[in-house]
Each structure stands twice: as structure tokens, then as C-alpha cells.
N, C-alpha and C positions, 0 to 999 in steps of 0.2 A: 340661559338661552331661551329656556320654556317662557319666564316670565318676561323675557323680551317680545315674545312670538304673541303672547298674551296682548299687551300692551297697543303692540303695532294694530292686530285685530279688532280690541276693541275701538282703537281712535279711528281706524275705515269705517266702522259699524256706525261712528256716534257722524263721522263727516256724512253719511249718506241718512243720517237719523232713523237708523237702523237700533238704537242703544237698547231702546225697552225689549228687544231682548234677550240681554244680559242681564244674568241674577241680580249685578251690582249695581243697576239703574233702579231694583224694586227698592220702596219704603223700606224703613228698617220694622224690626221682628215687632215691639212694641210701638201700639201704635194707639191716638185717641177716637174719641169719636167723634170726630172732625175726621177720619182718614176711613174708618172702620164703623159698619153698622151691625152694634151690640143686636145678637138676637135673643136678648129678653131671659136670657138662661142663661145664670152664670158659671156654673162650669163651663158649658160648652165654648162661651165666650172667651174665660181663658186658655182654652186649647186653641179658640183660634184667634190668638192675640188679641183678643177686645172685638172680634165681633167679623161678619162679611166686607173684604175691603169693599169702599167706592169706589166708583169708575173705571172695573171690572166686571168681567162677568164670569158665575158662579154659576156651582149646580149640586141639587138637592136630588140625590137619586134613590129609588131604593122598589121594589114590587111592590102587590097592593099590602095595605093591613102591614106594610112595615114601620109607619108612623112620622113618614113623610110629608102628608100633609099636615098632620098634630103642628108635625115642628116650622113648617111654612104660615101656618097662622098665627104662631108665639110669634115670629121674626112680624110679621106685618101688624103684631097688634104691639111689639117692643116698638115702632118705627111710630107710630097713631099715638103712642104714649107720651114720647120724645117731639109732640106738638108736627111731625112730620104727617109730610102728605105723600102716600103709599098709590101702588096700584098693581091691582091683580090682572092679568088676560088669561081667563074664562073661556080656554079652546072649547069645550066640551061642556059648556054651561055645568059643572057639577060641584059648584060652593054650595055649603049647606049654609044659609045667614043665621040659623041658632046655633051651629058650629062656631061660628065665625063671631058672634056675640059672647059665649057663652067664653070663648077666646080671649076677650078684652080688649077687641078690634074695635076701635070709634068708628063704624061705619059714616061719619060726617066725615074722616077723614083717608076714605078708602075710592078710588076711580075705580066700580066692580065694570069692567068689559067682556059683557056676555056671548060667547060665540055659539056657535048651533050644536042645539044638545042633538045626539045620534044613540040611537038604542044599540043593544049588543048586536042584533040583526043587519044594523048596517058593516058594522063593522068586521062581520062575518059574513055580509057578500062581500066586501073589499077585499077579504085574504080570499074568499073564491073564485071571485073573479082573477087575479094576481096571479092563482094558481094555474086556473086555464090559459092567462095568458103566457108564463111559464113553462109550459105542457107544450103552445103550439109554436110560439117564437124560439125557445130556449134560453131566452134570458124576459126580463121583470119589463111591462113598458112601464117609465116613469113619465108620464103625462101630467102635467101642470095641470090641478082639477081636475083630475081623471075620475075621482070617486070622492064622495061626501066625506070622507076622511082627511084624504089629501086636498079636497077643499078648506076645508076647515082650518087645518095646521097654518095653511095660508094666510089664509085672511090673519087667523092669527098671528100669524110671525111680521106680518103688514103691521098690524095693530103697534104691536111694539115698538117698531120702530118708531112710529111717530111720538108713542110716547115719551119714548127715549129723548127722541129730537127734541121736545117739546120742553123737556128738563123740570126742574121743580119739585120733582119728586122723590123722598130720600130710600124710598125702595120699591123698583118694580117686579112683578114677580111672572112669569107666564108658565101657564099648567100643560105641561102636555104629557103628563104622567098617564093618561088611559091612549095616547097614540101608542099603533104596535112599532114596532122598536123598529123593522122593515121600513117603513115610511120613513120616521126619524133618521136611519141611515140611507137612506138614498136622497136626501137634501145635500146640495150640495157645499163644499165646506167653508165657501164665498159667502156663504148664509150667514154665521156665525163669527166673521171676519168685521161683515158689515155690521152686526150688532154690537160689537167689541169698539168698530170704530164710533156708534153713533156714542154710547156711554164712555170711552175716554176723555178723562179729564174732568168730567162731571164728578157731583158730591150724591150719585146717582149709585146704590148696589143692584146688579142687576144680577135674577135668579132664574136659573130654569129648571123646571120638575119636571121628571123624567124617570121613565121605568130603569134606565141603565146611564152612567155616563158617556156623552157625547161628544160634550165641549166645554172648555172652560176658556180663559184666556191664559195669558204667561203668570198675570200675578193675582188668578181667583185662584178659588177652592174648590173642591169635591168636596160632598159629605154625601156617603154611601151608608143605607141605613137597612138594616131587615132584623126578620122578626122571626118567632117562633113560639106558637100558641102553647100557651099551659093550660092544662087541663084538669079540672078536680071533679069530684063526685064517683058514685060508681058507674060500672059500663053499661048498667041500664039507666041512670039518668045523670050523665055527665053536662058538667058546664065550665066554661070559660072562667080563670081564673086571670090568665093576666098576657103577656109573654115576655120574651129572651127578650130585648133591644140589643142590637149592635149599629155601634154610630164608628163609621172610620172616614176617619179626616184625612184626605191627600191632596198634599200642595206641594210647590215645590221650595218653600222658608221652611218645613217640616226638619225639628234637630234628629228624629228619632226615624230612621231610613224615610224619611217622608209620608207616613202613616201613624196615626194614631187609632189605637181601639180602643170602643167603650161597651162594656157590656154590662144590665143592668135587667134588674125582674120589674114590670111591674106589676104590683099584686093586690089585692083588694086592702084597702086602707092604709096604701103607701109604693115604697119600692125599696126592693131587695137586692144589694147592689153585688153584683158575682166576681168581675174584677175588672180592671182599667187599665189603659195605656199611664195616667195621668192617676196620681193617689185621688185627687177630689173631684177628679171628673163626672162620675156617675153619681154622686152626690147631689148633683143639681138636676139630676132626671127628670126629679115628679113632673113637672109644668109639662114635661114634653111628651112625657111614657104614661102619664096618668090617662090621660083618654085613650089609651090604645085598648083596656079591655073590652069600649065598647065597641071598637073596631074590628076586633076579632071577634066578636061576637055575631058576624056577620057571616062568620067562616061557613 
């Protein structure tokens, strides 16, 4: 009777094309890269069956110095490598280009869309402002441009889409990793709807960096990343040694509760792998965890 009840539900869902989504309408678990954009790191790639699907949208989330964007510039210099034509949106102008070289990124083959760089200042009148208005209304006003922040996310999220529309591209990416998380939850969730519709069916993966997860679609990814500085020397002149990475994958093809962890050290002239969801997972680190010491070194 269940699988009757199944059945009847699913054939409504697929008459009104409703099907995508039902798990049974996703791609199956192995997939090529025709379906799937390999990011450049092959462990990680097979945790996530060969790579970020296409024509989905994903998200790269994780705080600062957790090594989110290390591994957003492996994926867009894997994509530059594979003769594809990439594009980043630049909410916050804050790509370093010898980062982004020193990555293996063909900038001949990158659309960099620069948006307006804002100091920490502005974006600490924006939570002040926010606050007062909080204080005298009792709730947030959310005003379309109300503040050079929430300008900015805009234009940016405008940008995307066109790129989207525009197609041609085998991975777009947009950074809104330094947006406070406030901002990013008060868009509303038609946002994220229309971006899913512009990249369906496209041979387009679409990324969004992000302090926290937001949004994905029915058949992207999470990948949730953070860090945790090590530390050597004595406590009169300590220095950065490396740190923790943890990378956890959630999707919903996931066999293993729909998560996977990866935790791994990285440490001067390599990396120290602690332990894995996956035996060879954390095996394929370095490319991704090797630059974080000097990320944390920022700390």
C-alpha cells in the first residue's frame, strides 16, 4: 500500500513537473565530468562523486582562515585547467591575483567581476546602524540599498545572474564570504530560487561562499569547512605552525547519514592527516590545506 501511495505521488509530482524534487529524478551517485565539475583535488572529488554537480547550485561555507577560499581557487583553477571558461563575482573586491596565480588559475581564462571594496568601518556602521534601527522599530528595516553593504550584495547577486543567463561558463563562483550573515539571511528566499532556475540544465556549476550555509539546491552540495590554528614555539615567541582542517560534505546522495568528515593538520612541509570519514580522503589535502598556514598567520 506504501508503495502504492509512493507511486500515485510521484506520477502527480512528474504531471505538474514537479519531479526534480524527488531523490529518484537526481543523476545517479557516479558521475563524469560531463555531469560533475572535478575540483582539482582528488580526494575530495571522490567524496563528492567526481566533483561539484552542474546545473546546480552549491556552497562553499566555512569563517575566515578556515580555508574556504584556498579551496574556491583550486576548484576555479581545476575548471582554467580543463580549457573551461570560469567566473568569480568579486562582492567585496577582495581576490588577491598572486593568490589566484600562485593557485594555477589561467587568468586568460577567468571573468574577475570586481564589486566595491568597503573597509571594516563600513561594515560596522551597517551593524550600527541595524542596531538603532532595531532599538527604535523592534524589528531590522530591510531596505533594498539601505547600506553600502546591502548595496553591494546586490549588485552582486544582479551580476550573477546575468552571468548565469549568459551560459558558457563551466564554473561560476560569487564570494560573499566577508557579508555578515544578518544581511545574507534577510534576502529573501525567491533569491536563491531564481538563481537555481537561471543555472538549470546548464553544464554551468554554480558556487556560493559564505560565512554559514544558506542555500543549496535539491541536487548541490555543502561543503562546510573550519580550521583551527596550531601553534609552536615558546610563549615568548610563538608562531603559526599550520592548522586542524575540517571539510564535511552534506548532500542529500550522502550513503553515510548524509555527511562526511575530513580532518587533516596542515604543517610545515606537508600534512598530517588526524582522521576521515573516507580512508583517502584527507590524503589529497595538501593542494587545499597547504596554503592555510599563511592564512592563519594573519590571526
Amino acid at each position: 500500500m506504501a508503495n502504492h501511495a509512493l507511486a500515485v505521488l510521484e506520477s502527480a509530482l512528474r504531471e505538474r513537473k514537479l519531479d526534480r524534487t524527488l531523490t529518484t529524478a537526481l543523476p545517479p551517485l557516479e558521475q563524469g565530468n560531463d555531469v560533475c565539475a572535478p575540483t582539482g583535488v582528488a580526494a575530495i572529488d571522490v567524496c563528492l562523486r567526481n566533483g561539484v554537480p552542474r546545473g546546480q547550485l552549491s556552497e562553499l561555507a566555512g569563517p575566515r582562515s578556515s580555508g574556504r577560499t584556498t579551496l574556491l581557487l583550486q576548484m576555479l583553477a581545476a575548471a582554467t585547467r580543463r580549457g573551461e571558461i570560469a567566473a568569480l563575482v568579486d562582492t567585496f573586491d577582495r581576490l588577491d591575483v598572486a593568490s589566484a596565480e600562485a593557485a594555477g588559475i589561467d587568468l586568460s581564462r577567468l571573468l574577475w567581476i570586481r564589486g566595491q571594496a568597503l573597509s571594516a568601518a563600513s561594515g560596522d556602521e551597517g551593524h550600527r546602524r541595524e542596531g538603532m534601527a532595531k532599538s527604535a522599530h523592534g524589528v531590522a528595516k530591510s531596505v533594498r540599498g539601505g547600506g553600502p553593504v546591502e548595496w553591494a550584495v546586490d549588485r552582486a547577486l544582479k551580476a550573477l545572474n546575468l552571468v548565469l543567463q549568459a551560459g558558457g561558463f563551466g564554473v561560476v563562483a560569487i564570494d560573499l564570504a566577508d557579508a555578515p550573515g544578518t544581511t545574507l539571511r534577510r534576502l529573501p528566499f525567491t533569491t536563491w530560487l531564481r538563481v537555481q532556475r537561471a543555472v538549470e540544465g546548464r553544464d554551468t556549476a554554480c558556487v556560493l561562499v559564505t560565512p554559514e550555509p544558506i542555500a543549496r539546491s535539491a541536487g548541490g552540495i555543502t561543503l562546510t569547512l573550519a580550521s583551527h590554528t596550531v601553534w609552536t614555539g615558546s610563549c615568548e615567541r610563538p608562531r603559526v605552525a599550520g592548522a586542524d582542517v575540517h571539510l564535511r560534505v552534506v548532500s542529500p546522495r550522502r550513503r553515510v547519514g548524509g555527511e562526511v568528515m575530513v580532518m587533516a593538520r596542515a604543517v610545515e612541509g606537508g600534512i598530517e592527516p588526524m582522521a576521515a570519514g573516507l580512508p583517502n580522503v584527507a590524503a589529497g589535502l595538501p593542494n587545499v590545506a597547504a596554503g592555510l598556514p599563511n592564512v592563519a598567520a594573519g590571526l
